[in-house]
LOTOR-795780 format. One record per residue (C-alpha): residue number from 1; residue in three letters; x negated, y negated, z negated. Coordinates in steps of 0.05 Angstrom, whole numbers, plus 32768, in hexadecimal, padded with zeros to 4 digits. Example, Ala and Ser with C-alpha at 12.3 -4.5 7.8 and 13.67 -1.06 7.14 Angstrom:
<nodes>
<node resi="1" resn="ALA" east="7F0A" north="805A" up="7F64"/>
<node resi="2" resn="SER" east="7EEF" north="8015" up="7F71"/>
</nodes>
This chain:
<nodes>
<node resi="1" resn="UNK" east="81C0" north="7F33" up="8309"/>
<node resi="2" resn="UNK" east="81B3" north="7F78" up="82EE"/>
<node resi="3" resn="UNK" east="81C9" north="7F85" up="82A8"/>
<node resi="4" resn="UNK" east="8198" north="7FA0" up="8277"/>
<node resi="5" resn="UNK" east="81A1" north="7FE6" up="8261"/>
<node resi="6" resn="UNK" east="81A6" north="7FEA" up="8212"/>
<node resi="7" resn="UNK" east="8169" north="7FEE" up="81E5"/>
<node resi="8" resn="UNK" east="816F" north="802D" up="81BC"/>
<node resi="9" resn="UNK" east="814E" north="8026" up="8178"/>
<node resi="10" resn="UNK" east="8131" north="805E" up="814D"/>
<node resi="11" resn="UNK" east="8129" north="8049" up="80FF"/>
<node resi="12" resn="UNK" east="80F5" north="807A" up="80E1"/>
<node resi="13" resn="UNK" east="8109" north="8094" up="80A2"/>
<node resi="14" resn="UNK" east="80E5" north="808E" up="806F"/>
<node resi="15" resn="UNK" east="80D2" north="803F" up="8082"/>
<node resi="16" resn="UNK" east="80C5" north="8007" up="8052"/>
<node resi="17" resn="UNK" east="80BD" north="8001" up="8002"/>
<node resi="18" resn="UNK" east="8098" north="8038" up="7FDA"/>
<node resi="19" resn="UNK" east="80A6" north="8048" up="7F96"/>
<node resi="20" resn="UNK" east="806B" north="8026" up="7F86"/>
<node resi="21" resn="UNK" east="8077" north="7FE5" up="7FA8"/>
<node resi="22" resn="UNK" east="80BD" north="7FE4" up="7F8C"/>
<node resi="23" resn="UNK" east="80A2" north="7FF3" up="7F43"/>
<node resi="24" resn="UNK" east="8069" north="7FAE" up="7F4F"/>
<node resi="25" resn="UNK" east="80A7" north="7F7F" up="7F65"/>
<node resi="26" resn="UNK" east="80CF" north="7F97" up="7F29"/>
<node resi="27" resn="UNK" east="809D" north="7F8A" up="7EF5"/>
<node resi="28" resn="UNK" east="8091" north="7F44" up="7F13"/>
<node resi="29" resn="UNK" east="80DC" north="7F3A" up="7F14"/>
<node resi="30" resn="UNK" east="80E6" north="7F54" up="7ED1"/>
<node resi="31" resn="UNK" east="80AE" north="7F2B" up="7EAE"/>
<node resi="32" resn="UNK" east="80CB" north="7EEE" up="7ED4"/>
<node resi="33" resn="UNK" east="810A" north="7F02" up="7EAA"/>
<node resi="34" resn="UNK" east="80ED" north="7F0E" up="7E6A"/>
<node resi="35" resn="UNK" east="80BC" north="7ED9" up="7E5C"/>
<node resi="36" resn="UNK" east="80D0" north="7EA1" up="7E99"/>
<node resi="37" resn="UNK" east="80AD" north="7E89" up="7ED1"/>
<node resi="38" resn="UNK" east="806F" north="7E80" up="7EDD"/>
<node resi="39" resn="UNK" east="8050" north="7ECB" up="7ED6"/>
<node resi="40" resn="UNK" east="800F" north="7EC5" up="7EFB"/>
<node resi="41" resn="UNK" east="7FF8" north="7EFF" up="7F2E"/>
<node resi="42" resn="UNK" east="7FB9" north="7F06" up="7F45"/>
<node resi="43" resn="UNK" east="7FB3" north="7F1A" up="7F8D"/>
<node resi="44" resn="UNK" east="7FFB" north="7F2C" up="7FB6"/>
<node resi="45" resn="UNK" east="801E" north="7F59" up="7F8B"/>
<node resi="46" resn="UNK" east="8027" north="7F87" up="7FD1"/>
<node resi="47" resn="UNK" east="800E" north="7F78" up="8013"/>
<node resi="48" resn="UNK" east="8051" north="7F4B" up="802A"/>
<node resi="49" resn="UNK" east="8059" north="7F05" up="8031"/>
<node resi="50" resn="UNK" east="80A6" north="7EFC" up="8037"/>
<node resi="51" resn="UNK" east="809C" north="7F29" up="7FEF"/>
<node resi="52" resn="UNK" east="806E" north="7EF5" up="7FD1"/>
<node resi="53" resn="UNK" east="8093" north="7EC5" up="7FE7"/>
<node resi="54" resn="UNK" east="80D0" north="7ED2" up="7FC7"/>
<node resi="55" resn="UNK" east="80B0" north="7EE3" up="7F81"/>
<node resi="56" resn="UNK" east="808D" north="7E9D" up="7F89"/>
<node resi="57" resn="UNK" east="80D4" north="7E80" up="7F93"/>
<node resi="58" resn="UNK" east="80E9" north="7EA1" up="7F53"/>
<node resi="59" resn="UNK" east="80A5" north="7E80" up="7F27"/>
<node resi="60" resn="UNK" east="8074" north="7EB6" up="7F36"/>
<node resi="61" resn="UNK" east="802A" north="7E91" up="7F43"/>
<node resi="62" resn="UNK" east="7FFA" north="7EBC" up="7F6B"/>
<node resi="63" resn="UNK" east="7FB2" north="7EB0" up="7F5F"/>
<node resi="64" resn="UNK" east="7F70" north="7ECC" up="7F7A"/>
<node resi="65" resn="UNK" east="7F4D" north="7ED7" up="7F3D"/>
<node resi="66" resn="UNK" east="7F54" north="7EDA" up="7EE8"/>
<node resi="67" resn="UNK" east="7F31" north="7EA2" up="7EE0"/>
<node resi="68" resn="UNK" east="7F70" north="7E7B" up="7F0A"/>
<node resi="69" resn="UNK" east="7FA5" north="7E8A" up="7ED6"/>
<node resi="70" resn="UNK" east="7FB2" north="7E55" up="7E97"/>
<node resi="71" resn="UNK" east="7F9E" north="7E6F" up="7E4C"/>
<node resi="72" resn="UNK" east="7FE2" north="7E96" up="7E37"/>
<node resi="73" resn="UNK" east="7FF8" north="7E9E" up="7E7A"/>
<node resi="74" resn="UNK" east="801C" north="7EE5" up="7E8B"/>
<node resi="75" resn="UNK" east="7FED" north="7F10" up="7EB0"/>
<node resi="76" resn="UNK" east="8006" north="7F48" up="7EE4"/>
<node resi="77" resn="UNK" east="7FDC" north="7F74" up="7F0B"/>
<node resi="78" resn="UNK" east="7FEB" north="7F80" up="7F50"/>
<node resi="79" resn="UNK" east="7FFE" north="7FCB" up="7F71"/>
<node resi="80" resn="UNK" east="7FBD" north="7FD0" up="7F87"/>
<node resi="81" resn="UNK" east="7F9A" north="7FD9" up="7F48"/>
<node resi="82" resn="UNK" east="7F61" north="7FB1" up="7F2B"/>
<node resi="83" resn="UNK" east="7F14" north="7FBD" up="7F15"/>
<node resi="84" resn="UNK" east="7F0A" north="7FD0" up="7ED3"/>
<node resi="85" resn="UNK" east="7EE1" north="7F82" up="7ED1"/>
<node resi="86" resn="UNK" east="7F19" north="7F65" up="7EE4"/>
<node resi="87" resn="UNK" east="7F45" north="7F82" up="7EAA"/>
<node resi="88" resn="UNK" east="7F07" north="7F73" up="7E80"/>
<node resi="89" resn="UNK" east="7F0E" north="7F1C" up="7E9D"/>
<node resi="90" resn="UNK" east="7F4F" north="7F1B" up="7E87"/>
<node resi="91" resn="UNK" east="7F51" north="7F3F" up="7E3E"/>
<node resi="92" resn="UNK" east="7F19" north="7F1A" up="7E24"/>
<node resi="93" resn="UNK" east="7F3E" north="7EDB" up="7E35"/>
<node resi="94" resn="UNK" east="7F80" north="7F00" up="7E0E"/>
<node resi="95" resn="UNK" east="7FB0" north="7EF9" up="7E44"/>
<node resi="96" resn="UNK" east="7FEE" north="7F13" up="7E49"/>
<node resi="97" resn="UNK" east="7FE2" north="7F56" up="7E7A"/>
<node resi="98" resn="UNK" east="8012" north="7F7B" up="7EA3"/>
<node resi="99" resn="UNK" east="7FFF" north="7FAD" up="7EC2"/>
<node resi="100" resn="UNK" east="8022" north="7FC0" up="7F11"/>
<node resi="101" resn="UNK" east="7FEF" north="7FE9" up="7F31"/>
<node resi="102" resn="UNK" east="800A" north="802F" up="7F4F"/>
<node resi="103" resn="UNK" east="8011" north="8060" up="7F24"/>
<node resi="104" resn="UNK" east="7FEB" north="8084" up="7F6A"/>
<node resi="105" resn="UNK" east="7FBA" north="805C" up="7F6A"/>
<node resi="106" resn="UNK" east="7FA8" north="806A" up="7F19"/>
<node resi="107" resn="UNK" east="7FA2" north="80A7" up="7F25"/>
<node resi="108" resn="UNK" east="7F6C" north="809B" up="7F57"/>
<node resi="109" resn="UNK" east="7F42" north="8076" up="7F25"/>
<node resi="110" resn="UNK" east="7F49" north="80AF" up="7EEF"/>
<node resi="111" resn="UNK" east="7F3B" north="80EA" up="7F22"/>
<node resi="112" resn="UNK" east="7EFB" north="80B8" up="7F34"/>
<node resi="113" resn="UNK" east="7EE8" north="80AA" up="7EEB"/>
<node resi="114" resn="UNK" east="7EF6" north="80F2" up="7EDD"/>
<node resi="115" resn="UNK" east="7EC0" north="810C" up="7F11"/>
<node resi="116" resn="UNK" east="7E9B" north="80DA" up="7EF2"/>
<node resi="117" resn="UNK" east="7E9E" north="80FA" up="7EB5"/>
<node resi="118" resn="UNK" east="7E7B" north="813E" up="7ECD"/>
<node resi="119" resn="UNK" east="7E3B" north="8111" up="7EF1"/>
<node resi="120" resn="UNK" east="7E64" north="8118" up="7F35"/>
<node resi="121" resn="UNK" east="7E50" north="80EB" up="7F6A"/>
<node resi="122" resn="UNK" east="7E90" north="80CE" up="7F7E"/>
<node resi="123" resn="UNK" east="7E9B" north="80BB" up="7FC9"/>
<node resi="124" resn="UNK" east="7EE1" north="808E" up="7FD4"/>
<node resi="125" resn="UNK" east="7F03" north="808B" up="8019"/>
<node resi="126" resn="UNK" east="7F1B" north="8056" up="8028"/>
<node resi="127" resn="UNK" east="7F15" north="8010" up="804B"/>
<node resi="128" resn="UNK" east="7EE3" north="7FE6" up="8034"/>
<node resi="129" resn="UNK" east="7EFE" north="7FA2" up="8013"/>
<node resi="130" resn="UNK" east="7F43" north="7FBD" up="800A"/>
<node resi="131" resn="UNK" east="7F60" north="7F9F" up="7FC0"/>
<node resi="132" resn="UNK" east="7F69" north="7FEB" up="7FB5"/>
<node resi="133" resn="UNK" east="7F21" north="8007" up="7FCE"/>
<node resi="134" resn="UNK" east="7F06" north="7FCD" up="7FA5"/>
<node resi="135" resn="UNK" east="7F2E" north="7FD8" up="7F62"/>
<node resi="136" resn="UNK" east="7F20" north="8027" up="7F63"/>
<node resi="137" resn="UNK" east="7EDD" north="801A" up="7F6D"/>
<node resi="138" resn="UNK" east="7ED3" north="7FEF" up="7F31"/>
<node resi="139" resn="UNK" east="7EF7" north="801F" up="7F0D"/>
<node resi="140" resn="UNK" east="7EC4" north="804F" up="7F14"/>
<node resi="141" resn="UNK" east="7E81" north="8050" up="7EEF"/>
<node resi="142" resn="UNK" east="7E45" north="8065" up="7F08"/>
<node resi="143" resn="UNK" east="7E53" north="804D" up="7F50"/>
<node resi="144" resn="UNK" east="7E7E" north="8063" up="7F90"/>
<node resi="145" resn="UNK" east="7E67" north="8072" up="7FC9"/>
<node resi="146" resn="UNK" east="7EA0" north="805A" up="8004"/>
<node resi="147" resn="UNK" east="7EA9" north="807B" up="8040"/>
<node resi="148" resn="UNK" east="7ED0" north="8065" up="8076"/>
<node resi="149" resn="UNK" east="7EC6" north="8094" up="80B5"/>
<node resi="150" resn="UNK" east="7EA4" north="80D4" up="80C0"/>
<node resi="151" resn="UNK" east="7E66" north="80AA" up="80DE"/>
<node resi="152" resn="UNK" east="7E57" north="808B" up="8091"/>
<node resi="153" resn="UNK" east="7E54" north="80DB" up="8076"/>
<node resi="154" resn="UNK" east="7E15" north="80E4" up="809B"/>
<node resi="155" resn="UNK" east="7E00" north="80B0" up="8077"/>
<node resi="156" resn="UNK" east="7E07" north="80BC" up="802E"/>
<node resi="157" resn="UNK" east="7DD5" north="80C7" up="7FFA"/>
<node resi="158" resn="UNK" east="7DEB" north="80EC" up="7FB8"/>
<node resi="159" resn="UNK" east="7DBD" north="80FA" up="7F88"/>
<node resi="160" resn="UNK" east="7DD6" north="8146" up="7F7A"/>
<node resi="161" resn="UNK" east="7DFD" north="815E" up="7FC5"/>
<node resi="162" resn="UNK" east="7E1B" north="819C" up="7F94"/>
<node resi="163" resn="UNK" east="7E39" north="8167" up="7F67"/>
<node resi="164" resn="UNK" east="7E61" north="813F" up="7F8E"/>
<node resi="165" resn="UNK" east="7EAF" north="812A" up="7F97"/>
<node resi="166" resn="UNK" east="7ED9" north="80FD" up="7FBC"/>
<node resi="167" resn="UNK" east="7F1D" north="80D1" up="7FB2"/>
<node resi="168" resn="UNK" east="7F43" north="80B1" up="7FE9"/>
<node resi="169" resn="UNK" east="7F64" north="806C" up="7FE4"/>
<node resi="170" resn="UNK" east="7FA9" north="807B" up="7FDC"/>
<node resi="171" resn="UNK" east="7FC7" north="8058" up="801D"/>
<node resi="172" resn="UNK" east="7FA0" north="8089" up="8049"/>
<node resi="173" resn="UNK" east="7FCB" north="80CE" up="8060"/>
<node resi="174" resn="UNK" east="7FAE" north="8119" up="8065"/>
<node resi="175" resn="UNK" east="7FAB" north="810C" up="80AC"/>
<node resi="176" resn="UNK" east="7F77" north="80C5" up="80A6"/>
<node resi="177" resn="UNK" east="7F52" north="80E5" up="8078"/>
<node resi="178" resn="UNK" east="7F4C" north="8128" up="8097"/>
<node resi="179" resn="UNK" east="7F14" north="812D" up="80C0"/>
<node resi="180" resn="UNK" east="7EDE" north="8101" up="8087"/>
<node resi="181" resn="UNK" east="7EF5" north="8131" up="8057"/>
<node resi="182" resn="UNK" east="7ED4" north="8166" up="808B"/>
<node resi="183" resn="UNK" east="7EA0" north="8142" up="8095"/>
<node resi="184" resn="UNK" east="7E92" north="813E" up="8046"/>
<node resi="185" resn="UNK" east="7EA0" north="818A" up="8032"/>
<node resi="186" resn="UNK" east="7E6A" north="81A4" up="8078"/>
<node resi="187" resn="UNK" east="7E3A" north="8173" up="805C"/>
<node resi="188" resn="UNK" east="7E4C" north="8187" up="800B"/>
<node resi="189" resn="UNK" east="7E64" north="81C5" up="800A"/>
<node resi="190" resn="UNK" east="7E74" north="81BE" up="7FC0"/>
<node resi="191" resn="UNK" east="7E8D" north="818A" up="7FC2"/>
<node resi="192" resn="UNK" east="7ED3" north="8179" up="7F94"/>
<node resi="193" resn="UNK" east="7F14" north="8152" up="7FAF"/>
<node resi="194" resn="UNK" east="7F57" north="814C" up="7F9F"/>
<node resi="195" resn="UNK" east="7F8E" north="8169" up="7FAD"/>
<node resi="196" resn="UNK" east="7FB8" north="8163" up="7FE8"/>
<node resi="197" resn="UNK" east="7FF3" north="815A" up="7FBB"/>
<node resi="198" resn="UNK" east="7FCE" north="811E" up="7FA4"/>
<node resi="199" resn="UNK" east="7FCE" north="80F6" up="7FE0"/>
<node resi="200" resn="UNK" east="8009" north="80C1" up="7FE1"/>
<node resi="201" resn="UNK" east="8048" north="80DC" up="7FEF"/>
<node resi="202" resn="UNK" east="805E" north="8095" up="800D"/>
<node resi="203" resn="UNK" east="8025" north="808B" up="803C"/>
<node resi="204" resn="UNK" east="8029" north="80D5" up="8057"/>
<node resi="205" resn="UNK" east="807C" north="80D1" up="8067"/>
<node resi="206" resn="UNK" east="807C" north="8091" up="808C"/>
<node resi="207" resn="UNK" east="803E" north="80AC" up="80B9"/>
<node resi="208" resn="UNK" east="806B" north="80ED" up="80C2"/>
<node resi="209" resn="UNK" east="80A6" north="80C6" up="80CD"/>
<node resi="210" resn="UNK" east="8085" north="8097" up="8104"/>
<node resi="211" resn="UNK" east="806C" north="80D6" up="8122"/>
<node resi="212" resn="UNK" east="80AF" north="80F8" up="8123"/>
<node resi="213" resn="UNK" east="80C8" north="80C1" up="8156"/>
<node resi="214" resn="UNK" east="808B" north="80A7" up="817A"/>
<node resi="215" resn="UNK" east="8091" north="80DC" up="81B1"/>
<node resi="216" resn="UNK" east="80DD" north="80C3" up="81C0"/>
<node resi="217" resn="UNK" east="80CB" north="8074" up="81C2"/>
<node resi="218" resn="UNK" east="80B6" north="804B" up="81F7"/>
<node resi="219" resn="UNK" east="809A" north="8010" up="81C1"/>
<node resi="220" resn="UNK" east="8090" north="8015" up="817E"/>
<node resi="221" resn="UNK" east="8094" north="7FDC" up="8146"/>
<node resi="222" resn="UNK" east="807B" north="7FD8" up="8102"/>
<node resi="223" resn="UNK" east="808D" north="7FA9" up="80D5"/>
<node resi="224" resn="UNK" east="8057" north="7F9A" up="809F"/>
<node resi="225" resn="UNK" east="8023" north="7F68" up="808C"/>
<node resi="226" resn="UNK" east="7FE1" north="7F68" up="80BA"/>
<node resi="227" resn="UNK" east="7FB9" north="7F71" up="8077"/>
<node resi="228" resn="UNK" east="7FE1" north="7FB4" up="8065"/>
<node resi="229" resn="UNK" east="7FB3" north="7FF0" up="806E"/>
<node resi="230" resn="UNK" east="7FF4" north="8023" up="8075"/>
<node resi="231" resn="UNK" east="8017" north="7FF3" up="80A8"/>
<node resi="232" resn="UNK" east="7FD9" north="7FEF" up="80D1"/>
<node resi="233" resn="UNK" east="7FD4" north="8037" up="80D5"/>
<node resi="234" resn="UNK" east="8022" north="8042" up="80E9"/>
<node resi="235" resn="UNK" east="8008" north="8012" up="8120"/>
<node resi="236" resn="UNK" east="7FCF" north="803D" up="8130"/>
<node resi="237" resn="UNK" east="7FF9" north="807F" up="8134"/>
<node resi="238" resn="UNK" east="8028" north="805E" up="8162"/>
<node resi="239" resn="UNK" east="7FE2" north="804A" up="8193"/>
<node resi="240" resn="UNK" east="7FC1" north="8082" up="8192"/>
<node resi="241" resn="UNK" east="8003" north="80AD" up="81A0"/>
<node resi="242" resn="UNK" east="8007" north="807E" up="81E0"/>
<node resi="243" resn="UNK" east="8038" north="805B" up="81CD"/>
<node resi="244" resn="UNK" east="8035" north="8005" up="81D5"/>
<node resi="245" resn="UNK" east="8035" north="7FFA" up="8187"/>
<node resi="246" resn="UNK" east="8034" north="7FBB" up="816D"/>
<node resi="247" resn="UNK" east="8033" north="7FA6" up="8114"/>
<node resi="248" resn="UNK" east="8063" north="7F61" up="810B"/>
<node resi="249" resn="UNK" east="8069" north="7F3B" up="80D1"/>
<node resi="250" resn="UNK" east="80B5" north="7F2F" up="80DE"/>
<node resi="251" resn="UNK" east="80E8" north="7F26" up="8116"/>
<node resi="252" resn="UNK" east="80C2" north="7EE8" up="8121"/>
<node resi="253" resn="UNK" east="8088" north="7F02" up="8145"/>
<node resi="254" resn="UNK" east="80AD" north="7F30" up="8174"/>
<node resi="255" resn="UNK" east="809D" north="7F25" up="81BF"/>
<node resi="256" resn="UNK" east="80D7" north="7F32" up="81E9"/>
<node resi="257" resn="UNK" east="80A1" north="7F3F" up="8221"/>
<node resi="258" resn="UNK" east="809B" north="7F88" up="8200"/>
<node resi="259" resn="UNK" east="80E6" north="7F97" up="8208"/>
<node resi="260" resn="UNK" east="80D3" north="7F96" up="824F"/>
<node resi="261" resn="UNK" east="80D6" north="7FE1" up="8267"/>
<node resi="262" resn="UNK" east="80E8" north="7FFD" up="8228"/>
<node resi="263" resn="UNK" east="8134" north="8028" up="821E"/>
<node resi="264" resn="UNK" east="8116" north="8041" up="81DB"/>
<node resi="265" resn="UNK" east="80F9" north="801D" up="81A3"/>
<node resi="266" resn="UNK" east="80DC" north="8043" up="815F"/>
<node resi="267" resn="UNK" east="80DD" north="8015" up="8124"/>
<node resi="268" resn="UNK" east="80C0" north="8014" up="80D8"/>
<node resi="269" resn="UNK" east="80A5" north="7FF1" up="80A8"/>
<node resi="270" resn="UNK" east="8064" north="7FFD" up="807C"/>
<node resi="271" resn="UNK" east="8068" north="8009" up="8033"/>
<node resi="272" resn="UNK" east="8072" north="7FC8" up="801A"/>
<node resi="273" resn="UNK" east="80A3" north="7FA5" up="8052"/>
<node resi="274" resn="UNK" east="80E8" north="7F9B" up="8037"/>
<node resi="275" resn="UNK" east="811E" north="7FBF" up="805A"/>
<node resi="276" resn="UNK" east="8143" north="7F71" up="8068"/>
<node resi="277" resn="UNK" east="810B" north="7F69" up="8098"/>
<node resi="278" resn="UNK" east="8110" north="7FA3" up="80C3"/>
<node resi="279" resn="UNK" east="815C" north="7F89" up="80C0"/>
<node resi="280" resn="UNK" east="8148" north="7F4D" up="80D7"/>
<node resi="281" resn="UNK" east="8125" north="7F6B" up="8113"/>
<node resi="282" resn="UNK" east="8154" north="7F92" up="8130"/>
<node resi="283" resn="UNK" east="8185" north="7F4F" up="8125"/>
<node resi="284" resn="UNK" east="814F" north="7F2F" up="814B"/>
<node resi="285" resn="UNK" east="814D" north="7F68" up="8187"/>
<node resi="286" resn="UNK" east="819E" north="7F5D" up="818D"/>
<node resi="287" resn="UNK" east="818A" north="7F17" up="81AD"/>
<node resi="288" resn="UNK" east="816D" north="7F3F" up="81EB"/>
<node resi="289" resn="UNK" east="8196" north="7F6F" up="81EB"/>
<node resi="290" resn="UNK" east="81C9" north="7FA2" up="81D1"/>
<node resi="291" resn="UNK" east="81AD" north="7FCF" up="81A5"/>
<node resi="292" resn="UNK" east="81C2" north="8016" up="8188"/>
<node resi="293" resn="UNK" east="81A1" north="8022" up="8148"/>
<node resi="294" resn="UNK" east="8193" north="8067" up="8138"/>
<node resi="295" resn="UNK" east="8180" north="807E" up="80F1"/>
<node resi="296" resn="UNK" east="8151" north="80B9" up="80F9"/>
<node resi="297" resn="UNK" east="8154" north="80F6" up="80BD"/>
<node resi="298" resn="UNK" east="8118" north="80F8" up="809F"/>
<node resi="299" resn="UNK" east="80F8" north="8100" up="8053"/>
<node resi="300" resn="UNK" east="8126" north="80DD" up="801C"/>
<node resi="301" resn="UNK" east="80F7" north="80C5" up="7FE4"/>
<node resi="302" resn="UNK" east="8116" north="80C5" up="7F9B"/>
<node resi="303" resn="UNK" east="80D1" north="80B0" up="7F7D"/>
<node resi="304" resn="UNK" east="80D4" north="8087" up="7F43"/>
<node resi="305" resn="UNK" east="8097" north="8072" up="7F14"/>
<node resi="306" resn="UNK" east="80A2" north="8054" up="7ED2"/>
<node resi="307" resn="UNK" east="80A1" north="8007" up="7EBE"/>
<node resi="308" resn="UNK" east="805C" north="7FFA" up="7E9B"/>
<node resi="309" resn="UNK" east="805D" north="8006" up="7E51"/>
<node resi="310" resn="UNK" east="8050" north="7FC3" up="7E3B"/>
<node resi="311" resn="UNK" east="8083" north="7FAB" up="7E67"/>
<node resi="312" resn="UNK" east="80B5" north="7FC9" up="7E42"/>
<node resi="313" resn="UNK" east="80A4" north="7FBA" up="7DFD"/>
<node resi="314" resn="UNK" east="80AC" north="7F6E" up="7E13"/>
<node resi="315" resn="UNK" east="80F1" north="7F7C" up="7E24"/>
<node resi="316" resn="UNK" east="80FB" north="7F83" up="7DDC"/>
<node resi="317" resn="UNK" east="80BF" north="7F57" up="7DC2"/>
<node resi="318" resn="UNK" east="80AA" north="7F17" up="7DFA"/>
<node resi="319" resn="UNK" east="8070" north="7F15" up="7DCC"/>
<node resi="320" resn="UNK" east="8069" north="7F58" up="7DCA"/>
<node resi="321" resn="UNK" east="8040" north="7F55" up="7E0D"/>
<node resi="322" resn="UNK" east="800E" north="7F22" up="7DE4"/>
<node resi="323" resn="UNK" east="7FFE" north="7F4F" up="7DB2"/>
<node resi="324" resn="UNK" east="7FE9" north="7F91" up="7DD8"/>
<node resi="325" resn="UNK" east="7FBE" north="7F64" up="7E06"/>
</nodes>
């Protein structure tokens, strides 16, 4: 029987947790500490499951809605912001509100609202019914108009074209949103946009880093939730490189059919995958065969954003939290 050469694994670097992800699991994990369990979250507090799970084990509640959480019950936000109604639902019923959304992703909604401001037409990229793409847009007023490929510029109807300006949901790179922004600026010339500074520095170095190795693998495997818009798109970069790509929850859902062939494996993990599960997977891809793990150089992130402010006041003051709400 012929032995099986040895699978040589690339880890991309950057991979995994953002600044912002990590900054949404601490606040959960710090209001768990401060005012004991249950804190109630509406929607995932980051697109993971063995995340959410955990925090559930240690008394978090996730709900779908406001209207799901008890009178007096502590409130948190997830990463992906909320609508401005939303906020609304819950401080007329005086609940306790933390807020975890990306310090990114609020500065979307105040680039929006500040267009806004000056009549601007806004136009969002992004995907439509993303938690994000829906929380900017209800953030807001006077209406957004969503794009999601060049094909839906040809199709928009401002009411001044010399007045216009566009935001980009923040798990979207320079490179996904390149060619619509084209498309916008030949069809509004005028038109105003952020920065490229602007666009989050996550999402951006884990597309660069999946790039730097794509061209040396044989198979490449993400490790993220299937409802994660930045671990889809690793996926997609790996595809349309040429390379068989594949997004996995966990080590669980590897095939060892797709070892079959391959001497060189890229792996990474989206935004909000924990690093023990890319662990886990390579554990998993030692039951095949040997593996050499190779830790490519890439971008080291020392991001850090600030714990909310009311967040920190209950540290001092549980009720604290009570009274700014």
């Amino acid at each position: 029987m012929q032995e099986l050469r040895p699978i040589r694994v690339l880890l991309a670097q950057p991979r995994g947790f953002c600044a912002g992800v990590e900054r949404a699991i601490e606040i959960v994990e710090q209001a768990l500490s401060i005012f004991g369990a249950p804190v109630y979250v509406r929607h995932e507090i980051v697109h993971n499951k063995r995340v959410v799970e955990t925090l559930k084990k240690k008394g978090a509640i996730f709900v779908e809605e406001v209207d799901d959480i008890p009178d007096g019950g502590v409130t948190i936000f997830s990463a992906h912001g909320i609508s401005e109604a939303v906020e609304n639902d819950a401080k007329q019923r005086s609940l306790p509100i933390i807020d975890a959304t990306c310090p990114l992703v609020s500065k979307v909604h105040k680039e929006g609202q500040n267009h806004a401001s000056k009549g601007r037409d806004v136009v969002l990229i992004g995907h439509a019914g993303h938690p994000e793409v829906e929380g900017t847009m209800g953030r807001i007023p006077g209406g957004v108009h969503l794009v999601t490929k060049t094909a839906d510029v040809e199709q928009l109807n401002v009411s001044d074209p010399d007045n216009v300006a566009y935001v980009t949901q923040t798990t979207l790179s320079v490179d996904d949103t390149r060619e619509i922004i084209k498309a916008l600026q030949a069809k509004f010339p005028k038109i105003s946009g952020p920065d490229v500074r602007d666009i989050c520095y996550a999402t951006q170095n884990r597309q660069q880093a999946v790039r730097q190795i794509v061209e040396k693998v044989d198979l490449l495997l993400v490790v993220g939730a299937q409802n994660s818009s930045n671990s889809n798109r690793l996926r997609e970069i790996g595809t349309e490189m040429g390379v068989r790509s594949y997004l996995i929850n966990d080590a669980r859902e590897l095939d060892p059919a797709w070892l079959e062939g391959a001497e060189t494996i890229g792996v990474t993990a989206g935004a909000s995958a924990p690093e023990e599960l890319v662990i886990e997977l390579i554990e998993k891809l030692k039951a095949y065969r040997t593996v050499n793990v190779e830790k490519v150089v890439g971008v080291q992130e020392n991001v850090q954003f600030k714990l909310p402010p009311e967040l920190l006041a209950a540290r001092s003051s549980p009720r604290a939290l009570a009274r700014r709400s």
